[in-house]
C-alpha positions as CSV (number, residue, x, y, z in Angstrom):
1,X,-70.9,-78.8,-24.9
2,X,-70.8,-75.3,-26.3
3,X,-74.0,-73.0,-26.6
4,X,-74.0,-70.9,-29.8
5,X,-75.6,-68.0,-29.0
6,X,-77.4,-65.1,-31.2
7,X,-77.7,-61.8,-31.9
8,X,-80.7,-60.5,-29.9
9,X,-81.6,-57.9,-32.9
10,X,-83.9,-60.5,-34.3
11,X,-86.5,-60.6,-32.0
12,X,-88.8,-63.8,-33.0
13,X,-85.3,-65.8,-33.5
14,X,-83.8,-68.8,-31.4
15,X,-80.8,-69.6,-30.4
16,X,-79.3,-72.3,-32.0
17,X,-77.9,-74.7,-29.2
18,X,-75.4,-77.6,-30.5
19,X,-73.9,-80.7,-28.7
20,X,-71.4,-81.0,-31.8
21,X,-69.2,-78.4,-33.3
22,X,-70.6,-77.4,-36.9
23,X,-68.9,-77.9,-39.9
24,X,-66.4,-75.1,-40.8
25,X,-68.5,-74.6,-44.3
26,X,-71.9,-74.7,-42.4
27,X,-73.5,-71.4,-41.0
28,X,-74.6,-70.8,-37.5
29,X,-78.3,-71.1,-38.6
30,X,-78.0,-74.7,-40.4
31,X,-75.9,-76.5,-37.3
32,X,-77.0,-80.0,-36.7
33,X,-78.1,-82.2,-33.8
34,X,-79.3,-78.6,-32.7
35,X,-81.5,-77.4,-29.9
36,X,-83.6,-74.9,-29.5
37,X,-82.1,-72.8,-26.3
38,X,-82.6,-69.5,-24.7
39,X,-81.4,-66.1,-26.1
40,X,-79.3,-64.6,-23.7
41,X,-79.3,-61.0,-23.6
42,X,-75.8,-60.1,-25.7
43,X,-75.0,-57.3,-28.1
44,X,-73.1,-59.7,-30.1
45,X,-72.7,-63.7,-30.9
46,X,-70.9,-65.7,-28.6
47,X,-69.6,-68.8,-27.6
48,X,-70.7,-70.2,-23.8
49,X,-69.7,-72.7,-22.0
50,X,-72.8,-74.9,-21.2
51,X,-71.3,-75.8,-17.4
52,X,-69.9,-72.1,-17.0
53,X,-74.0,-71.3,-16.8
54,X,-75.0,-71.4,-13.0
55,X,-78.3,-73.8,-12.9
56,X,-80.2,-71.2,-11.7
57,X,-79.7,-68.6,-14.3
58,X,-79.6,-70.9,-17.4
59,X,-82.5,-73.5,-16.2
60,X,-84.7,-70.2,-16.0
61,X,-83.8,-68.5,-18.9
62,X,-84.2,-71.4,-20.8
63,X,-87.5,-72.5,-19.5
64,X,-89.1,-69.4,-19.9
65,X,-87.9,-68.3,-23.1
66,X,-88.9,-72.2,-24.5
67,X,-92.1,-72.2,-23.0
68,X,-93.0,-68.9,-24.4
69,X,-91.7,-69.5,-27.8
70,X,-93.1,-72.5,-28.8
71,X,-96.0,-73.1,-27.0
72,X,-98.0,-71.4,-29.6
73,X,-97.0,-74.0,-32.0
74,X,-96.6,-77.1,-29.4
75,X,-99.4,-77.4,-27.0
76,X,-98.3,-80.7,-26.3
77,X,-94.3,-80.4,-24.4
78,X,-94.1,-83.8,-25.1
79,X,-94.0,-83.7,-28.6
80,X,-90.8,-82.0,-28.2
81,X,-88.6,-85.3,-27.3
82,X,-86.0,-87.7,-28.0
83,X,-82.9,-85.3,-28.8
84,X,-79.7,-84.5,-27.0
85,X,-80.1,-81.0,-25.2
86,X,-83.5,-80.3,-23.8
87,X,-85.5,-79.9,-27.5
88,X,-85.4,-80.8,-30.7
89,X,-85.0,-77.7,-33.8
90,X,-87.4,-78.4,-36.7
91,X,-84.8,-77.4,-39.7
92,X,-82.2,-79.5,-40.1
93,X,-79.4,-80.1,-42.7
94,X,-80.9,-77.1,-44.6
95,X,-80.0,-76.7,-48.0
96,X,-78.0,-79.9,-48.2
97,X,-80.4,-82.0,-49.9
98,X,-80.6,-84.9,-47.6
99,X,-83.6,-87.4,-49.0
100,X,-81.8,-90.8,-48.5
101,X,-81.0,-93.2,-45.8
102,X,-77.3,-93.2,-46.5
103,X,-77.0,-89.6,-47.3
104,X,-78.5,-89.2,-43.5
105,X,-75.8,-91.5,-42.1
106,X,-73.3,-89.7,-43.7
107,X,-74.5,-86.7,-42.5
108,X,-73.8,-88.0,-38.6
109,X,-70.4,-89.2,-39.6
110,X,-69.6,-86.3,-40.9
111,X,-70.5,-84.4,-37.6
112,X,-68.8,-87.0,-35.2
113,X,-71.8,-88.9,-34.1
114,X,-71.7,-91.7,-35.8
115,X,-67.6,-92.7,-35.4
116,X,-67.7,-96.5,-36.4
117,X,-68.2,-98.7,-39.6
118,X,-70.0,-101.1,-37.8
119,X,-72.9,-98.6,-36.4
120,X,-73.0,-96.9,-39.8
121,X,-73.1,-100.2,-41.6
122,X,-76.6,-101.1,-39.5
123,X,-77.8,-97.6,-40.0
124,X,-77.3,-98.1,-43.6
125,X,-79.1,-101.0,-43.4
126,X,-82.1,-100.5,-41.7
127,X,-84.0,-97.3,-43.9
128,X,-85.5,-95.0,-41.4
129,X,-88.2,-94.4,-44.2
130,X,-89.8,-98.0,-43.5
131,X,-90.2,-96.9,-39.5
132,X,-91.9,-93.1,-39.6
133,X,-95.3,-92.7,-40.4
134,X,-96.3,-91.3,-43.7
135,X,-96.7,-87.4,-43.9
136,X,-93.2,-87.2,-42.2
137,X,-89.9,-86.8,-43.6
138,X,-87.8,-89.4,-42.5
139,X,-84.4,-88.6,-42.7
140,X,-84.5,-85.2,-40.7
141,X,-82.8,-85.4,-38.2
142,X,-86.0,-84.4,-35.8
143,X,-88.2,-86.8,-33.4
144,X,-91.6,-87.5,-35.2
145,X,-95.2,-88.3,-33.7
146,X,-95.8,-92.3,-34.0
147,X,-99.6,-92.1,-32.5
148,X,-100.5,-92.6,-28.8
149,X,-98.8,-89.9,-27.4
150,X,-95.2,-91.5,-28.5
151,X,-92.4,-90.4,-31.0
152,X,-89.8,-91.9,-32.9
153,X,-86.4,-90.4,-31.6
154,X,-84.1,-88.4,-33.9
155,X,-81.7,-90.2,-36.1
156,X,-78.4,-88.8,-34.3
157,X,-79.9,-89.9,-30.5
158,X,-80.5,-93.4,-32.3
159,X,-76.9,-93.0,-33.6
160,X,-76.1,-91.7,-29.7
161,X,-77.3,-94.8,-28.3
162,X,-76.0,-97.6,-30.8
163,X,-72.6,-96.1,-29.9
164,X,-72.5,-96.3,-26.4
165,X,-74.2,-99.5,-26.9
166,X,-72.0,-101.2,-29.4
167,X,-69.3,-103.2,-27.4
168,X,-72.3,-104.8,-25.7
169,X,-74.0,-105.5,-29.5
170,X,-71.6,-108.1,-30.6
171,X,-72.6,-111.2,-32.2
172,X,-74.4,-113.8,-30.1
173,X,-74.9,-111.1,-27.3
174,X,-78.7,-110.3,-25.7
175,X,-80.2,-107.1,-26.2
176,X,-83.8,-105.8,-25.1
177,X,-85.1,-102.9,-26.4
178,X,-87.5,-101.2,-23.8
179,X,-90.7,-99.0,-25.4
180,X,-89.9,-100.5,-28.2
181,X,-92.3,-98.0,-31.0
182,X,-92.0,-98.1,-34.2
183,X,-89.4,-101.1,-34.3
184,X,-86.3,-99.3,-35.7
185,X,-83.9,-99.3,-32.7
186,X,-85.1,-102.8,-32.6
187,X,-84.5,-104.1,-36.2
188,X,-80.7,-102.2,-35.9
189,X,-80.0,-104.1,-32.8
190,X,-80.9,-107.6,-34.4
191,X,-78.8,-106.4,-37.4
192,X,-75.7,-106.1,-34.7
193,X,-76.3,-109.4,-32.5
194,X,-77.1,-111.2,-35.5
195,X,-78.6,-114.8,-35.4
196,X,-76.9,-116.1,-33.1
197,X,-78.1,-113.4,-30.6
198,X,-81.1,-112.9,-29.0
199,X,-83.1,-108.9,-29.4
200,X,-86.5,-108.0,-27.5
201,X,-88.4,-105.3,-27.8
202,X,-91.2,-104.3,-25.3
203,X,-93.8,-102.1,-25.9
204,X,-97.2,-101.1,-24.0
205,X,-99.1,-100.0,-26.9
206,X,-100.3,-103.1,-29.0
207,X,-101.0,-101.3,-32.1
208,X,-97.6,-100.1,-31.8
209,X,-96.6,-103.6,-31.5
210,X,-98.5,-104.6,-34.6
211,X,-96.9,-102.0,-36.9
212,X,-93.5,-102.5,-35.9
213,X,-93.4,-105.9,-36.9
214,X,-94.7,-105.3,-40.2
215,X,-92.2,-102.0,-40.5
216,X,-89.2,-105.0,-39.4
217,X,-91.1,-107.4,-41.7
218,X,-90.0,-104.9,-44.7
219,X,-86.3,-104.3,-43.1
220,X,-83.3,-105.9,-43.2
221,X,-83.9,-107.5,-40.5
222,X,-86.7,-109.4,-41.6
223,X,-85.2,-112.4,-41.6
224,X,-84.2,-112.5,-38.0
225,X,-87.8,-111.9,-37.2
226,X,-88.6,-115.2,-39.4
227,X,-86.2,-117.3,-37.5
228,X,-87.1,-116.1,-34.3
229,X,-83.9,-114.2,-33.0
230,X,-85.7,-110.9,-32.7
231,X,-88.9,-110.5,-31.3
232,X,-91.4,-107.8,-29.8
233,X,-94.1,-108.3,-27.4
234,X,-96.4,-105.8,-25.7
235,X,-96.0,-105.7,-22.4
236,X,-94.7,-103.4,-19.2
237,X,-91.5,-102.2,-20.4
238,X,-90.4,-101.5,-17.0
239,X,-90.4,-104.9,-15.9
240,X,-88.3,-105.8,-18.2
241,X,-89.0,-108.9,-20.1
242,X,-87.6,-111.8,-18.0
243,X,-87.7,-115.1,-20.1
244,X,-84.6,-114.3,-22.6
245,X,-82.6,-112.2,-19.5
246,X,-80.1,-111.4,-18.6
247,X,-79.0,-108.8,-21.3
248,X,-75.9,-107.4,-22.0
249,X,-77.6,-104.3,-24.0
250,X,-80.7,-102.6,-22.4
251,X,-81.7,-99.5,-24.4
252,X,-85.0,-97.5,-22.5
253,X,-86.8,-95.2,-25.1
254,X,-88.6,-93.1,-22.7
255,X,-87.4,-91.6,-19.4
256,X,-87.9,-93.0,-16.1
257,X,-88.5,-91.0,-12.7
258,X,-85.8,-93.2,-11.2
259,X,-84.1,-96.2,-12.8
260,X,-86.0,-99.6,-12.7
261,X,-84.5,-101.6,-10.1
262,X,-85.9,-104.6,-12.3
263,X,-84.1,-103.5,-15.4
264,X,-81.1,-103.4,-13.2
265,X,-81.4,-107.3,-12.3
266,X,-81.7,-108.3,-16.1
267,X,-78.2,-106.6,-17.1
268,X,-75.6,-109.1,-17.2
269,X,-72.6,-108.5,-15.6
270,X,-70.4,-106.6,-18.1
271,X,-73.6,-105.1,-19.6
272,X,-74.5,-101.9,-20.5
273,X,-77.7,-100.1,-20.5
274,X,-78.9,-96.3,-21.8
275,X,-81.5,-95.4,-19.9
276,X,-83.0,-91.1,-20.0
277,X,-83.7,-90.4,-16.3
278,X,-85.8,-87.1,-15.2
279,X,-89.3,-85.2,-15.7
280,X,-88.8,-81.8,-16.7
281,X,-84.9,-81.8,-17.2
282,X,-84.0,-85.1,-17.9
283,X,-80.3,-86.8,-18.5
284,X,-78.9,-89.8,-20.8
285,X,-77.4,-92.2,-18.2
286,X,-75.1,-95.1,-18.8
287,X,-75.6,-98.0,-16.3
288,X,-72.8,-100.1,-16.3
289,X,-72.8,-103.5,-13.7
290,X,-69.4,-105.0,-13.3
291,X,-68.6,-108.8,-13.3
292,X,-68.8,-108.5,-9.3
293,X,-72.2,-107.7,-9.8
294,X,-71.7,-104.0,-8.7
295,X,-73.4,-101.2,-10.8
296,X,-72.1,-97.9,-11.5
297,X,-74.2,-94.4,-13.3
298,X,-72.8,-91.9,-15.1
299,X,-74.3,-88.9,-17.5
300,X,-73.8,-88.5,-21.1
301,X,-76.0,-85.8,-22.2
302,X,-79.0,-83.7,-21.7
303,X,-82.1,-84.9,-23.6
304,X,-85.8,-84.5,-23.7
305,X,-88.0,-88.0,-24.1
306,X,-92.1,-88.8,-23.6
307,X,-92.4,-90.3,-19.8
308,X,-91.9,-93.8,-18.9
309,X,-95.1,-94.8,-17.6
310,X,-98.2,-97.0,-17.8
311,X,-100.2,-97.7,-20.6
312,X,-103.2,-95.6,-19.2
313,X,-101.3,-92.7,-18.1
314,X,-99.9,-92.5,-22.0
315,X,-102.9,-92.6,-23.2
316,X,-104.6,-90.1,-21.4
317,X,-101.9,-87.9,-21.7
318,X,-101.9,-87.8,-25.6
């Protein structure tokens, strides 16, 4: 990952941070799937290497500088969640123009996250619009408030996610979809299993429950909520949902301490789960358990989701 870093001479600026290389055309100020990062004291702009940072140095830089930026305009830290790279930046795509569903997925192709026809095809599908609240614009790619202390994640962490999920999305396969939301993850993941497959989602908040099937009820996917394929319950997300286990996709919307160990008896062997583990500094990890039944853990990115927790503790939190 490269860190783009800014001139220091404008003193209220950020730093735009980027997982993904901009587009030779774009300027540094309109990058995509961006974060908002520290502003290391340089005379010029450079280019960093995010790993060539000790932890020390860029963990406190970063921290204070966020925390003294933006708390003015987000009392709430977690507010700032579900993007790659600590925090979310509130301008994206600027200029461009970007009002429709397929212009957004474009967009992400166009900037590598989305790399398959498959995972654009669903994302085509399935109109964003139908799953964010009103008052918000829909196809920025930004996390928005969904009530009850909870946000819908940004469209390229969806895209993240379907992608490393994909092989495990094929027709006929089991998916469960863990703090479920809105429904939009969801109602993609049906989209890829099809009817022959089985998709859960699980979510504690039962208003939340509520309005995501009526937000599928208007999707695509509609019709696999008719028939029975997909379905969403309330419930503790981190005990899984036993009855239609074992999976072979688990996605986790919110970031655990530590990994559910009973998440990791309902992957199948040969599944795949995405799972954000951390508090403060948090990390995408991919659990993978072999057909031996062994599991292995590895990182893909940095990100920045609500907590994991119980319904009460949510609540009192928002």
């Amino acid at each position: 990952m490269n860190v783009f870093v800014q001139s220091p001479k404008a003193k209220a600026s950020l730093a735009y941070g980027c997982r993904y290389r901009a587009h030779p055309s774009s300027p540094l100020k309109r990058l995509t799937f961006t974060t908002l990062l520290l502003l290391l004291p340089q005379s010029q702009n450079r280019c960093y290497s995010y790993r060539s940072l000790s932890p020390s140095l860029f963990l406190s830089r970063a921290t204070i500088t966020l925390h003294r930026s933006l708390s003015p305009h987000f009392p709430n830290p977690n507010f700032l969640t579900g993007n790659s790279c600590f925090f979310p930046m509130e301008r994206f795509w600027s200029g461009s123009g970007i009002n429709k569903n397929k212009a957004m997925v474009e967009n992400l192709q166009t900037y590598g996250v989305v790399r398959s026809k498959k995972v654009a095809e669903v994302m085509e599908k399935v109109d964003r619009a139908l799953f964010v609240p009103d008052g918000n614009a829909p196809y920025y790619d930004s996390p928005m408030p969904i009530g009850y202390n909870a946000t819908i994640s940004a469209p390229h962490m969806h895209a993240t996610c379907l992608q490393l999920l994909e092989e495990n999305l094929q027709p006929g396969m089991h998916a469960l979809d863990v703090g479920s939301g809105t429904g939009y993850l969801t109602a993609c993941f049906a989209l890829m299993v099809g009817p022959q497959g089985c998709v859960v989602g699980v979510e504690h908040i039962p208003e939340l429950v509520s309005s995501s099937i009526q937000n599928i009820q208007k999707s695509a996917a509609a019709p696999l909520l008719k028939e029975g394929s997909l379905a969403v319950h309330v419930g503790d997300g981190r005990q899984g949902w036993p009855e239609h286990a074992p999976y072979d996709a688990i996605h986790v919307g919110a970031a655990a301490p530590e990994i559910p160990q009973a998440l990791i008896d309902q992957l199948k062997p040969g599944g795949r789960m995405v799972i954000p583990v951390g508090s403060i500094f948090q990390d995408l990890k991919v659990v993978e358990k072999s057909l031996d039944g062994s599991v292995s853990v590895r990182t893909e990115t940095s990100v920045r989701y609500v907590p994991l927790t119980s319904r009460d503790a949510q609540l009192r939190n928002a």
